[in-house]
VEXGUBA-982495 format. One record per residue (C-alpha): x, y, z; residue in one letter. Coordinates in steps of 0.001 Angstrom, whole numbers, plus 500000, padded with zeros to 6 digits. Example, Ala and Ser with C-alpha at 12.3 -4.5 7.8 and 13.67 -1.06 7.14 Angstrom:
<atoms>
512300495500507800A
513670498940507140S
</atoms>
This chain:
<atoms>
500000500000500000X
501624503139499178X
500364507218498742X
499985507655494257X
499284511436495007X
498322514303497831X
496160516739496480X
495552520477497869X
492980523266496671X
491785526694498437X
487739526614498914X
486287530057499865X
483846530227502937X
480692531514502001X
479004534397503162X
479838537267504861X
479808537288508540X
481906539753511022X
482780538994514496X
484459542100516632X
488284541360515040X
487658539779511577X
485067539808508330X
485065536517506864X
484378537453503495X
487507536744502521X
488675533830503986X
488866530164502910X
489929526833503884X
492819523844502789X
490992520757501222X
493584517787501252X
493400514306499225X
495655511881499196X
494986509094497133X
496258505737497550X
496610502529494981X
494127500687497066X
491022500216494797X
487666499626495771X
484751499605493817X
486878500464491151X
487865503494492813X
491230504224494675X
490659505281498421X
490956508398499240X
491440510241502636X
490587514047502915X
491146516876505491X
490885520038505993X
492460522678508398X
489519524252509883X
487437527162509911X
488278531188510615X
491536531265509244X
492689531057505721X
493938528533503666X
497860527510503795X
498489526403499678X
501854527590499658X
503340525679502776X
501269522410501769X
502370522879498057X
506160523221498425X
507360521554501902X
505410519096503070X
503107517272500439X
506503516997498499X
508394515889501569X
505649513037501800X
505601511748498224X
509290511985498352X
509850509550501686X
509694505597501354X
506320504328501209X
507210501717503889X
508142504533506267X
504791506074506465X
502920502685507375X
502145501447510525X
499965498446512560X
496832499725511427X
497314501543507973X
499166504826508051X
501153505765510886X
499709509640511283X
502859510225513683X
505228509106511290X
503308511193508833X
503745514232510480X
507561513474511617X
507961513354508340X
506340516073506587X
507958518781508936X
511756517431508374X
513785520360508601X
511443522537510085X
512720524409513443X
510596524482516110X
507938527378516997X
506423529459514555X
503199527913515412X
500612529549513146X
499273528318509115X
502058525573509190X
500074523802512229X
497264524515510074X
499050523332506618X
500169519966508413X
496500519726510588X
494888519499507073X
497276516801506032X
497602515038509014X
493609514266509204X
493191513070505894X
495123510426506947X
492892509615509721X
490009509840507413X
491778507368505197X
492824505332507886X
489001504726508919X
488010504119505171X
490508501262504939X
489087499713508041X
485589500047506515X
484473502010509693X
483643505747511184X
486648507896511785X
485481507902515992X
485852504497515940X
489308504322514581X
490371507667516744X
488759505549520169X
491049502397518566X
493841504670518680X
494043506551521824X
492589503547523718X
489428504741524719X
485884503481524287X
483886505808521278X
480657507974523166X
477230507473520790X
476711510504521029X
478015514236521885X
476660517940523805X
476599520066521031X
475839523913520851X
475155526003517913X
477779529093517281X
476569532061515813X
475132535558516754X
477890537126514207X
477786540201512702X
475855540850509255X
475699543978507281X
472394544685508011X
471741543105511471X
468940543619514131X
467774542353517141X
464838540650515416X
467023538781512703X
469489537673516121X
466589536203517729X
465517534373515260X
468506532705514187X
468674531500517811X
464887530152518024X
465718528562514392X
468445526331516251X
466009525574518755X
464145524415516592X
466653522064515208X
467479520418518593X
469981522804519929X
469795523814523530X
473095525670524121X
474493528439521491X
477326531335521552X
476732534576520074X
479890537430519485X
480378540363521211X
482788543466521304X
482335544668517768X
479693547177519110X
479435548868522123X
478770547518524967X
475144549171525854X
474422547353522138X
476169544146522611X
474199543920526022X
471008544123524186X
472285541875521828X
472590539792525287X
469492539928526197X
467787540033522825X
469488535730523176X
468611535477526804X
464891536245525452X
465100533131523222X
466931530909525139X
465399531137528022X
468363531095530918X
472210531990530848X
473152528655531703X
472331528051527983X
474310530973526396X
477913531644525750X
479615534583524509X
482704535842522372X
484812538472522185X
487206536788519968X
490496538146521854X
489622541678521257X
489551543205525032X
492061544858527379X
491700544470531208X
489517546993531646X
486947546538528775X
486938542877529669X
485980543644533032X
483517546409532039X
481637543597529931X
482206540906532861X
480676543050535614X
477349543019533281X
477163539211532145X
478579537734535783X
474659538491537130X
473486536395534128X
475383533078534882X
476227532650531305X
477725529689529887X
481132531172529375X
483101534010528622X
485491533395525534X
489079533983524240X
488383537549526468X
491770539598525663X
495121538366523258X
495356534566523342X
498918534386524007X
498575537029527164X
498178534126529715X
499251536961532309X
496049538976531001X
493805535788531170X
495142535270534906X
494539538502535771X
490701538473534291X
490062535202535815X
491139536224539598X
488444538669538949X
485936536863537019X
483624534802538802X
482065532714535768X
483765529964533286X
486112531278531297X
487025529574527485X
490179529970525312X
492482528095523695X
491258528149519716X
494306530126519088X
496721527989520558X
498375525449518130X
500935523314520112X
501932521223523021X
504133523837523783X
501270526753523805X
498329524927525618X
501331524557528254X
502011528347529144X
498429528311528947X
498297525664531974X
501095526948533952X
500607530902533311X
497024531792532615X
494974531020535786X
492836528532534439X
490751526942536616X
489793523065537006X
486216521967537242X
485065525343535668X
487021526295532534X
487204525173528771X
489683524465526676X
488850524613522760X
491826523563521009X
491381522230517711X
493859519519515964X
492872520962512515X
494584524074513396X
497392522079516240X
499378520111513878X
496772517833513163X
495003514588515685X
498699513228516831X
499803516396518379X
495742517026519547X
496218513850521453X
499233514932523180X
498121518423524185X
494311516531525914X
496993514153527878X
499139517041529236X
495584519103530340X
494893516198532098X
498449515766533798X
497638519234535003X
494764518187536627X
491692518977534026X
489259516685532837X
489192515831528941X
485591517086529321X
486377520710529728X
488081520268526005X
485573521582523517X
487211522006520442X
486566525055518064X
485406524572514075X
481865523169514533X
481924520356511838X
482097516511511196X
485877516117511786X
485876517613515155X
482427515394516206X
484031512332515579X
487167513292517202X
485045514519520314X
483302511202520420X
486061508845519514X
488114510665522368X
485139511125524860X
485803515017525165X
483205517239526752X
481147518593523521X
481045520209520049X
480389523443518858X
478342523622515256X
477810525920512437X
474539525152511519X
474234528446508836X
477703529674508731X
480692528947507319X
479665526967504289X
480684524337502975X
482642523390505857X
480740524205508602X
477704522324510268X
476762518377509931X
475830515715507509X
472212514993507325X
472243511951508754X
473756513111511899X
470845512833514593X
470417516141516340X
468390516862519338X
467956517038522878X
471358519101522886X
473055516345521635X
474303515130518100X
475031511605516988X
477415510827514232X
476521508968511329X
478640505624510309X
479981506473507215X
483867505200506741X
486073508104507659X
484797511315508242X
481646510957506536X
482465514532504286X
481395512715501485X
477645512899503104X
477996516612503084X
475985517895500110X
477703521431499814X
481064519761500225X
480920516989498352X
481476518895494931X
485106520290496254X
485933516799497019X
484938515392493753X
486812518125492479X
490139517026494332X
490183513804493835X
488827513709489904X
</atoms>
């Protein structure tokens, strides 16, 4: 069994949503292939990734140093008990690459590095969670918490049009969601607060996100209004990599605190642990391998949160889509976010997954299941034509 190509192509997100740092209008997303000469059905099989959502797409680094690094290295060096050995995939891919630097190449190698998980699964005829459970020795949950992200910004916005997006995901089977905050003021993003509280019912159900915009004092100037609310959790407050600023906010911050989407190493998520004043039993971590060097290096980041005395199920990793459910229920991690509207193709679930309750259960298609996805599927016929 050997690799007869790895395939990479930029698909654009659609739409045009804001939160208070970014517009998404412009960004897109790292599709990966990598075909084998393993036919089935007449058809090779073929294991795709991509590096997650909010970011852009890393063509360049994938192009010329590490899908050329992998086609280059002996086929027998890239196989292990169980197909392809994803840690000897990324060893290899980032020869001669120093260490640090941790931004679009953990992205560029977290898109390759999960099609080979996906492809891994597909040659074991089986979902991806099931493989990922095989792999990190645990035993694969049915089914997963799951809360809807979204309360972004849109050119023409309202209160109405934010209230309505939330009682749509009610009506889908959410219970939980996450709206933005801190690209308006804060009188407006408080009634943009309550406007959610109105359709949801209770903080307990609502999170918010400020998307590392904040200083210490405009962090605390929102966080003396929400603490009365008991909202879900306050996330990725001020700069992700100001661990002293996240101490400092959480020694005056009563409520749950979340961060970590912006962190892509080992390395990171511990400054993070040692630095930022996280607290066990009440903060989440949100760490996502499509963006952290792919599942390998994932795994090793949920082992050293727990050495530090969290539970895996404060980990709820950012991107909201079908590679990050089956990782969350093949590792038995504490929930998933979803896109239900935004961030198309990419974002959201395959029809068949079972929603409701505030829970989602993965379908048990081989892999990842993107094939399922309607919107998607044309990119990935596209890559692998």
């Amino acid at each position: 069994m050997k690799i007869v190509d790895i395939r990479q192509i930029s698909v654009p997100l659609e739409g045009a949503v804001s939160n208070a740092v970014v517009s998404f209008a412009e960004h897109d997303v790292s599709l990966v292939a990598v075909i084998t000469d393993v036919i089935r059905a007449g058809k090779p099989v073929v294991g795709y990734g991509f590096n997650s959502i909010g970011r852009f797409a890393q063509s360049g680094i994938l192009r010329d140093r590490l899908i050329p690094r992998l086609l280059s290295a002996d086929p027998a060096s890239l196989l292990g008990a169980q197909g392809f050995d994803c840690e000897a995939v990324a060893r290899t891919a980032l020869r001669n690459e120093k260490p640090g630097g941790h931004g679009d190449r953990a992205a560029a190698l977290g898109a390759l590095e999960l099609a080979f998980w996906d492809l891994n699964a597909k040659l074991a005829d089986e979902p991806a969670y099931a493989t990922i459970g095989r792999a990190f020795g645990r035993t694969p949950s049915d089914k997963a918490a799951v809360y809807a992200a979204g309360g972004y910004y849109y050119p023409e916005d309202g209160l109405d049009r934010l209230k309505a997006e939330l009682e749509g995901y009610i009506a889908a089977g959410f219970d939980a969601f996450k709206i933005k905050i801190g690209g308006a003021s804060l009188a407006d993003d408080m009634k943009r607060i309550q406007a959610a509280l109105q359709a949801c019912g209770t903080g307990a159900r609502l999170a918010v996100d400020a998307n590392g915009r904040f200083d210490f004092d405009t962090a605390m100037a929102y966080g003396r209004e929400i603490e009365p609310l008991g909202l879900r959790w306050y996330e990725e407050i001020g700069d992700p990599l100001d661990y002293a600023l996240n101490a400092k906010i959480s020694a005056n911050y009563a409520g749950a605190i979340a961060t970590g989407e912006n962190l892509f190493s080992t390395a990171d998520v511990r400054n993070l642990l040692n630095f930022a004043g996280m607290r066990p039993g009440k903060d989440i971590f949100q760490m996502d391998a499509g963006l952290s060097y792919g599942l390998t290096e994932f795994g090793r980041i949920i082992a050293l949160m727990e050495a530090h005395g969290f539970d895996r199920a404060a980990s709820y990793p950012h991107g909201g889509h079908l590679i990050n459910l089956h990782i969350v229920t093949g590792m038995n991690l504490g929930g998933c976010e979803a896109y239900p509207t935004v961030f198309q193709p990419f974002g959201g679930y395959s029809p068949q997954c079972e929603i409701g309750g505030g829970f989602i259960r993965p379908a048990d298609h081989p892999g990842f299941g993107l094939e399922a996805k309607p919107n998607l599927k044309p990119h990935l016929d596209k890559i692998s034509a």
